[in-house]
C-alpha positions as CSV (number, residue, x, y, z in Angstrom):
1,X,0.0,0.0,0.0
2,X,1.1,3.4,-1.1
3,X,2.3,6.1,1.9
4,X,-0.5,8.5,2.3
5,X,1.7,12.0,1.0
6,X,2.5,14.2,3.4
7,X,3.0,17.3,1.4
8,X,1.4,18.7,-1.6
9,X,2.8,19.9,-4.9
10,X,0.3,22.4,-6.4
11,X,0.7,23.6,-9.9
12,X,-2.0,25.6,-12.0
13,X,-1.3,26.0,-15.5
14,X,-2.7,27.6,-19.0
15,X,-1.7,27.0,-22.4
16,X,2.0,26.7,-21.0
17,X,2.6,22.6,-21.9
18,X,6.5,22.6,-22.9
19,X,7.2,24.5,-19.7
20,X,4.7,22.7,-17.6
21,X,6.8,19.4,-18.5
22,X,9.9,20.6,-18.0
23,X,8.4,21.6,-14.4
24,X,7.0,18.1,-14.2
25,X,10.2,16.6,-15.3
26,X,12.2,18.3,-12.4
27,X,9.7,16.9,-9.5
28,X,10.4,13.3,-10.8
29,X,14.3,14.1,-9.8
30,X,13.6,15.2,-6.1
31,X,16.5,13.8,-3.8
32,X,13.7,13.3,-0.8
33,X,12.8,10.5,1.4
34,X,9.3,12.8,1.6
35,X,6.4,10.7,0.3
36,X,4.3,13.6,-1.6
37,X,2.1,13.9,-4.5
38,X,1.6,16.7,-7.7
39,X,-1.7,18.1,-8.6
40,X,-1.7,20.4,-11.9
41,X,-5.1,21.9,-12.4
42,X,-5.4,22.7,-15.8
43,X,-7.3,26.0,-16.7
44,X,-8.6,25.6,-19.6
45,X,-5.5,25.3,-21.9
46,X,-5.6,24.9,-25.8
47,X,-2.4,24.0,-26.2
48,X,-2.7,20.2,-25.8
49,X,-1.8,20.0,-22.5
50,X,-4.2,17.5,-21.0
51,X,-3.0,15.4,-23.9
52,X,1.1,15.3,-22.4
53,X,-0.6,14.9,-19.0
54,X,-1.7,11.5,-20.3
55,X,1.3,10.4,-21.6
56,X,3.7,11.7,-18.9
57,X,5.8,9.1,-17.3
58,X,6.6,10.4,-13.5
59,X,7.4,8.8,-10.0
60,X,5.2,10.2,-7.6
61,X,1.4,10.3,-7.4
62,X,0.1,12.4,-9.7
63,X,-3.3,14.2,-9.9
64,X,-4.5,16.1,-13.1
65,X,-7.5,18.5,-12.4
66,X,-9.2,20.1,-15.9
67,X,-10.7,23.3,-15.5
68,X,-13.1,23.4,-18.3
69,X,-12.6,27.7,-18.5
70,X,-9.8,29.4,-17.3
71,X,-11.6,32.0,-14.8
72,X,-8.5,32.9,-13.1
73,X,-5.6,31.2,-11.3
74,X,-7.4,31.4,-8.1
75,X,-10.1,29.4,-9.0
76,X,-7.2,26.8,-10.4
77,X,-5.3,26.9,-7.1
78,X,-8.1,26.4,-5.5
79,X,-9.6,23.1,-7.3
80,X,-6.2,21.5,-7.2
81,X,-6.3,22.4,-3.3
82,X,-9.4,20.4,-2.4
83,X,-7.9,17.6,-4.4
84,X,-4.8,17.6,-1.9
85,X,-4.3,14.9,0.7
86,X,-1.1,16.3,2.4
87,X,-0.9,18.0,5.1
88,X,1.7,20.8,3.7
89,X,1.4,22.8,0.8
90,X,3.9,23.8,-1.6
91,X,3.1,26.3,-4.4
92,X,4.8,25.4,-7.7
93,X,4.0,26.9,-10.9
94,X,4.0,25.5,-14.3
95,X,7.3,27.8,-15.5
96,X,9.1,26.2,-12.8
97,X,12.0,24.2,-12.3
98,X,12.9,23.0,-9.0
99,X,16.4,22.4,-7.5
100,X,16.6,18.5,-6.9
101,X,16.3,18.9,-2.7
102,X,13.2,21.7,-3.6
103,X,10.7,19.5,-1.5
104,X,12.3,18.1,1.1
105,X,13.9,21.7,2.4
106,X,10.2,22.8,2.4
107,X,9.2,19.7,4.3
108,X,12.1,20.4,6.9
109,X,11.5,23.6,7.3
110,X,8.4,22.9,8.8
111,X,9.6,20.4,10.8
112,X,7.5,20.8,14.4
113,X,6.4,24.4,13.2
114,X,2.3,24.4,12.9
115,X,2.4,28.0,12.3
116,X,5.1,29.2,9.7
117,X,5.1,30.2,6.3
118,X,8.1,29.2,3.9
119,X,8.7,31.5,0.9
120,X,11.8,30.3,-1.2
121,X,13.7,32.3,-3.6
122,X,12.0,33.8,-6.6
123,X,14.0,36.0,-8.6
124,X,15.2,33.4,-10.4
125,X,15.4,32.9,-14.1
126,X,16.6,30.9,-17.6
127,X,15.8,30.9,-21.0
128,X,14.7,27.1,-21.6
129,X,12.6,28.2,-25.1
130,X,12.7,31.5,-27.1
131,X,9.1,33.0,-28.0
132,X,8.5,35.0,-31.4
133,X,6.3,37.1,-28.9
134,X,9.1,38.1,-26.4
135,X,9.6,41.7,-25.7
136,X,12.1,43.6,-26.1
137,X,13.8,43.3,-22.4
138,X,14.2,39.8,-23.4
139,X,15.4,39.9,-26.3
140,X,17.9,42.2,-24.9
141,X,18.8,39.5,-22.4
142,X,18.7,36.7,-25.1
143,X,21.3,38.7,-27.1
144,X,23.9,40.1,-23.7
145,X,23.6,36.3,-22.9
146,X,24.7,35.0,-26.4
147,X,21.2,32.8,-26.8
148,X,19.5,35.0,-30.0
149,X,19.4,34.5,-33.5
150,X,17.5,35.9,-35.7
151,X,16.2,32.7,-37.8
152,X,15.0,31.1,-34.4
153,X,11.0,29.9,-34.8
154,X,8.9,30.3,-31.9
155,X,9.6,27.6,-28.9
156,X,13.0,26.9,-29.9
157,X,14.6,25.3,-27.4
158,X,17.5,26.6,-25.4
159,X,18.1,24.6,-22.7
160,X,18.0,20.5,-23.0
161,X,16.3,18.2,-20.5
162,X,19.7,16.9,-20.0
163,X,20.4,20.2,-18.6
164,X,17.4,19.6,-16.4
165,X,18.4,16.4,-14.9
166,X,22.2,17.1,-14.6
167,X,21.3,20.5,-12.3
168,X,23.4,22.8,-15.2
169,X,20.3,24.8,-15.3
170,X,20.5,26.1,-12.0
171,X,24.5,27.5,-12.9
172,X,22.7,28.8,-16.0
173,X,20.6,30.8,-14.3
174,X,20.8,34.7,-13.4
175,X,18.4,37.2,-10.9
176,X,15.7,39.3,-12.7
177,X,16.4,42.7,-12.8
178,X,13.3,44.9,-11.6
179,X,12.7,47.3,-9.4
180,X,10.3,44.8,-7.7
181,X,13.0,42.5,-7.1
182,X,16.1,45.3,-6.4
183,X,13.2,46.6,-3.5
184,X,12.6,42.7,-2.0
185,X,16.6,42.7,-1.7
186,X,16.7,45.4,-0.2
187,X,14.1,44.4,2.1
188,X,15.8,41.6,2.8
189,X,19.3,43.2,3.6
190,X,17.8,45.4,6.0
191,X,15.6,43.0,8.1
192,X,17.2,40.0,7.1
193,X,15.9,36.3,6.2
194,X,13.9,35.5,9.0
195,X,11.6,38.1,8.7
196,X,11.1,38.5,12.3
197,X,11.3,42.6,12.3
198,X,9.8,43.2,9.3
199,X,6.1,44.4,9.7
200,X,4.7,43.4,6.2
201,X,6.6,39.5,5.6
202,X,3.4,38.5,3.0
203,X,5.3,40.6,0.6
204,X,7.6,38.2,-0.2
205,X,4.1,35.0,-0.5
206,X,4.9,34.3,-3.8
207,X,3.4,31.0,-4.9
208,X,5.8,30.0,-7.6
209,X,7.6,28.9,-4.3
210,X,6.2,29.0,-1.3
211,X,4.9,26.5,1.0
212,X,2.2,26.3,4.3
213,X,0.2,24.0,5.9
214,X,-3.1,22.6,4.3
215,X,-5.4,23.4,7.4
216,X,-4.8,27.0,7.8
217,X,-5.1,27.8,4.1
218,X,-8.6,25.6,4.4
219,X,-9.1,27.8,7.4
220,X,-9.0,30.8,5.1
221,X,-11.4,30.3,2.6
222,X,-8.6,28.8,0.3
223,X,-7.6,31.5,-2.7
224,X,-10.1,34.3,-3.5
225,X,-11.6,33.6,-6.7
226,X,-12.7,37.4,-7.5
227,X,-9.3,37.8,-7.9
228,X,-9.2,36.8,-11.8
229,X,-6.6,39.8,-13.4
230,X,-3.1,39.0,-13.6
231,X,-1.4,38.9,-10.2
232,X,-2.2,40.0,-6.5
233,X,-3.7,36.5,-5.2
234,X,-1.0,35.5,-3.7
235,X,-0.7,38.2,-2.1
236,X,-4.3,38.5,-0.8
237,X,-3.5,35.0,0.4
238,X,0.0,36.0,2.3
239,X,-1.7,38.9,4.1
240,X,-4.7,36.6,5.5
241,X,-2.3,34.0,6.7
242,X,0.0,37.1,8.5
243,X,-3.0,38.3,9.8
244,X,-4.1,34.3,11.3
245,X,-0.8,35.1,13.2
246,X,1.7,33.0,11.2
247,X,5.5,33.7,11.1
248,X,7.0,33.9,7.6
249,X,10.7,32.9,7.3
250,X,12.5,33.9,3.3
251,X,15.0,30.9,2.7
252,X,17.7,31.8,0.2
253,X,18.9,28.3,-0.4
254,X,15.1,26.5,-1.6
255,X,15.2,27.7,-4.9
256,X,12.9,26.8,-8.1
257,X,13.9,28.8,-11.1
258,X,11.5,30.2,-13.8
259,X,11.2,29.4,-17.1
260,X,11.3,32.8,-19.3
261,X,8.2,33.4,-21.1
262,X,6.1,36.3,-22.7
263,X,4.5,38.3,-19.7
264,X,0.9,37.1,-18.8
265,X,-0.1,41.2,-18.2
266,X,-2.5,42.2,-20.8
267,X,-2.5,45.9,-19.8
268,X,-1.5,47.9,-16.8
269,X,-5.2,48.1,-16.0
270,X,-5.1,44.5,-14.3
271,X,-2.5,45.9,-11.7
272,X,-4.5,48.9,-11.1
273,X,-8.0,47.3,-11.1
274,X,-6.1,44.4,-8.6
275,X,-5.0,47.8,-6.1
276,X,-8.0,49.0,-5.8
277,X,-9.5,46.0,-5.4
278,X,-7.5,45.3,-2.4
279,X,-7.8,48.4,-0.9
280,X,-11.3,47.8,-1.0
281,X,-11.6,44.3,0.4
282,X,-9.0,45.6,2.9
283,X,-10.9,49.0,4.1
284,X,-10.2,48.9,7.9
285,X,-7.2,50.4,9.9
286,X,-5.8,46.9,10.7
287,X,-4.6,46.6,7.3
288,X,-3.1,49.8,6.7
289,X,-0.1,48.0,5.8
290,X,-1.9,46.4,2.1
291,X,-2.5,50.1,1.6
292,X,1.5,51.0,2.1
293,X,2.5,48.8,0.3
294,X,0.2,49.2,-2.9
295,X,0.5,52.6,-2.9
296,X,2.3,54.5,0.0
297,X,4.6,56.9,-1.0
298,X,6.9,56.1,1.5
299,X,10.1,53.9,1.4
300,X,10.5,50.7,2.6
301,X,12.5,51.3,6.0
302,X,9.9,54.4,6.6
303,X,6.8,52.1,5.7
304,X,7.8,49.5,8.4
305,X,9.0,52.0,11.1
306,X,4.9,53.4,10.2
307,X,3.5,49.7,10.3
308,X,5.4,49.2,13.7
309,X,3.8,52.2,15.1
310,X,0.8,51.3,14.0
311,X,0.5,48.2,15.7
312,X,1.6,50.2,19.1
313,X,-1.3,52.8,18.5
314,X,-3.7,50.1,18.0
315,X,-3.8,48.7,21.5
316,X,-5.3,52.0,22.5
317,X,-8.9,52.7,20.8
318,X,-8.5,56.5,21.4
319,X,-6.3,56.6,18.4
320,X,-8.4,54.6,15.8
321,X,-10.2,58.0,14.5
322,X,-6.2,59.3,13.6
323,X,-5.7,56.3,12.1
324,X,-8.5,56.0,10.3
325,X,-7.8,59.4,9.0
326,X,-4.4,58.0,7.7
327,X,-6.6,55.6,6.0
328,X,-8.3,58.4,3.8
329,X,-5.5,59.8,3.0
330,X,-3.9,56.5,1.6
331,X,-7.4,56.5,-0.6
332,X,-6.4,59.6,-2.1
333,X,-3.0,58.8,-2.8
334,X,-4.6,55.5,-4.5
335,X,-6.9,57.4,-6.4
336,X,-4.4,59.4,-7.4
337,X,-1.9,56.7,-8.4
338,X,-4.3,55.0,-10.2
339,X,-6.1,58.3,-12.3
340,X,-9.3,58.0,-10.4
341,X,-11.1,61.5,-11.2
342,X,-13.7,62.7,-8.6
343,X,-16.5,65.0,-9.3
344,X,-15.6,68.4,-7.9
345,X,-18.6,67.9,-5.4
346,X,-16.9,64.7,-4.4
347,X,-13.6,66.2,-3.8
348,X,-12.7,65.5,0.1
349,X,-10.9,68.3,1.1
350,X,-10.1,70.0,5.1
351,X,-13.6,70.9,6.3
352,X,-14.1,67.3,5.7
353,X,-12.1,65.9,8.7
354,X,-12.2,67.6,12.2
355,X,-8.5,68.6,12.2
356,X,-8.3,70.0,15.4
357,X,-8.6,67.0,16.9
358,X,-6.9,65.4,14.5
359,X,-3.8,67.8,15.6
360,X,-4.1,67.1,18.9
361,X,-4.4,63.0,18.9
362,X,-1.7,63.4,16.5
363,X,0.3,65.1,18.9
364,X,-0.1,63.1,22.3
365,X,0.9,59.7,20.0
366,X,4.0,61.4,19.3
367,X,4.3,62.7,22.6
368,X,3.1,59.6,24.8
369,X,4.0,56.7,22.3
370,X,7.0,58.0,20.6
371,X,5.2,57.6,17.3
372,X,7.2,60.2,15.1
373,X,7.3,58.3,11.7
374,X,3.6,57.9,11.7
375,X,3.3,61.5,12.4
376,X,4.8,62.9,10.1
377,X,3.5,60.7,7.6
378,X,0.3,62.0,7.8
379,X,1.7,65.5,8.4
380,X,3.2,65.3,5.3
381,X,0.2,63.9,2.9
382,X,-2.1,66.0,4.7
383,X,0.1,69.1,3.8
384,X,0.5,67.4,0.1
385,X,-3.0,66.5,-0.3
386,X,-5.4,68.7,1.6
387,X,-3.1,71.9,1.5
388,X,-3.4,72.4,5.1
389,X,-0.9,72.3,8.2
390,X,-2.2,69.8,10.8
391,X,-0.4,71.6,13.6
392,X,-1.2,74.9,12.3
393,X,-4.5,73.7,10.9
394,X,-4.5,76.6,8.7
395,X,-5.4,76.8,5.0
396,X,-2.2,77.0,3.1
């Protein structure tokens, strides 16, 4: 009789077959004495990818979910999920390739820790196929890294499966360069790997490499499914699990490395549509830290000295009508951000908020609590936004 799996592999995919194998192909090399199982829930795909799942030969217990429509990677997530019967979850993606002891540092690291969240590296990245529709930041890259030519048709191949099996594509492969990436470095230099001092740890839930237990994603409500544009649900997902009370812990050496492809972002739109979406869902002055992050204008060091001082203010209630003053100013500066327009009738502006005793709660946390970042954040944006000097409260 078969081992009942004690972790997970969860892997949504769409139209994305030659890199979903090579994904596939890496789990069957896993140096782990970790029973587990893979569950790829295909969204909808076109590309034939039901068709390799078939034929596949791999060495683990496999599970192949089809999703009739693609309706978002939530909902994909979410129907592999319930088809899970280990009790740890690790998040894969289909453009992944995983380092041959992936699983079983996920599994250890959880080791006698219920509550923890495991995020593994994820800057990560190799060409494995070039794409006619790659722009030109990868074609760029193709060309610095010697890999382009011009007669190439699309999915050429660039890296072999004997590259795969032999680990060369992990030497092969270099850090993205973003600013998204440059700032989780950064974040990460400053608070260091453990996460333990920084305020806002979901930021680095990234679910091409990540890994918690079954129960308290269950606990949760699983992925949220109105989350259907490009990006943000893992995101939503790391910020309910921080706010369950979970640790999260970055660990540089469980790396999975993705598989360049042409970007799944249709249009800008999705990122902005995803923001205010989660400033919606996340209207209430516990989670003043989503709204930092998606759109404060503040850096990162400044953002968690805030978040820290936050969380000192909250365990007195006299200060919730300051902070949920901060709170409308972050709306503005997401309204802003984004290009949301308001009818001139609409437009909040100082006779809106009672800033007198704004001023003075304002004053007594800095004075009492020693909240001085937070203060003169919301000094500054209500100077920048309303025109007015909260300690002079005078129309500038």
């Amino acid at each position: 009789m078969n081992e009942k799996p004690k972790v997970s592999v969860i892997i949504p995919s769409y139209n994305a077959k030659e890199r979903l194998e090579g994904s596939l192909f890496s789990l069957t090399l896993q140096e782990t004495d970790i029973p587990f199982e893979v569950i790829v829930a295909d969204n909808g795909s076109t590309d034939g990818t039901m068709e390799m799942l078939e034929k596949m030969e791999v060495n683990f217990p496999f599970k192949k979910v089809r999703v009739p429509v693609n309706q978002g990677i939530a909902k994909g997530r979410n129907h592999a999920i319930r088809e899970a019967e280990g009790d740890l979850l690790i998040f894969h993606d289909s453009d992944m390739l995983a380092e041959p002891r992936f699983i079983q540092k996920h599994a250890e690291a959880h080791a006698d820790q219920e509550d923890l969240v495991i995020c593994g590296v994820c800057w990560k990245r190799i060409y494995r196929y070039f794409y006619t529709a790659f722009d030109k930041d990868h074609l760029m890259s193709l060309k610095k890294q010697g890999l382009y030519k011009r007669e190439m048709k699309n999915k050429t191949p660039l890296l072999s499966m004997e590259e795969v099996e032999n680990g060369a594509f992990l030497e092969k492969s270099f850090d993205l360069q973003s600013e998204f990436i440059d700032i989780l470095k950064d974040i990460l230099h400053t608070y260091h790997y453990d996460l333990g001092s920084y305020e806002l740890p979901w930021r680095f839930f990234i679910t091409n490499n990540s890994s918690v237990k079954r129960k308290h994603v269950m606990a949760l409500g699983m992925f949220d499914e109105n989350i259907v544009r490009y990006g943000f649900e893992d995101y939503d997902l790391g910020i309910r699990l921080h706010q369950l009370g979970l640790s999260f812990e970055l660990r540089e050496d469980i790396m999975s490395v993705h598989q360049e492809h042409p970007s799944n972002l249709t249009s800008f739109d999705d990122i902005k549509y995803n923001i205010l979406y989660m400033c919606e869902k996340y209207n209430n002055i516990d989670s003043i830290d989503v709204h930092l992050a998606f759109s404060g204008p503040f850096s990162h060091t400044v953002t968690n000295d805030i978040v820290k001082e936050i969380r000192q203010l909250r365990e007195h209630p006299s200060f919730d009508g300051l902070l949920s003053y901060f709170l409308e100013l972050l709306h503005l500066v997401t309204e802003r951000n984004v290009g949301i327009k308001r009818d001139q009738k609409d437009v909040l502006t100082a006779k809106h908020f009672p800033l007198k005793k704004l001023s003075e709660t304002a004053q007594l946390a800095r004075q009492e609590y020693g909240c001085t970042v937070l203060v003169e954040a919301i000094q500054g944006l209500t100077q920048e936004l309303l025109r007015v000097d909260l300690f002079q409260v005078d129309v500038l």
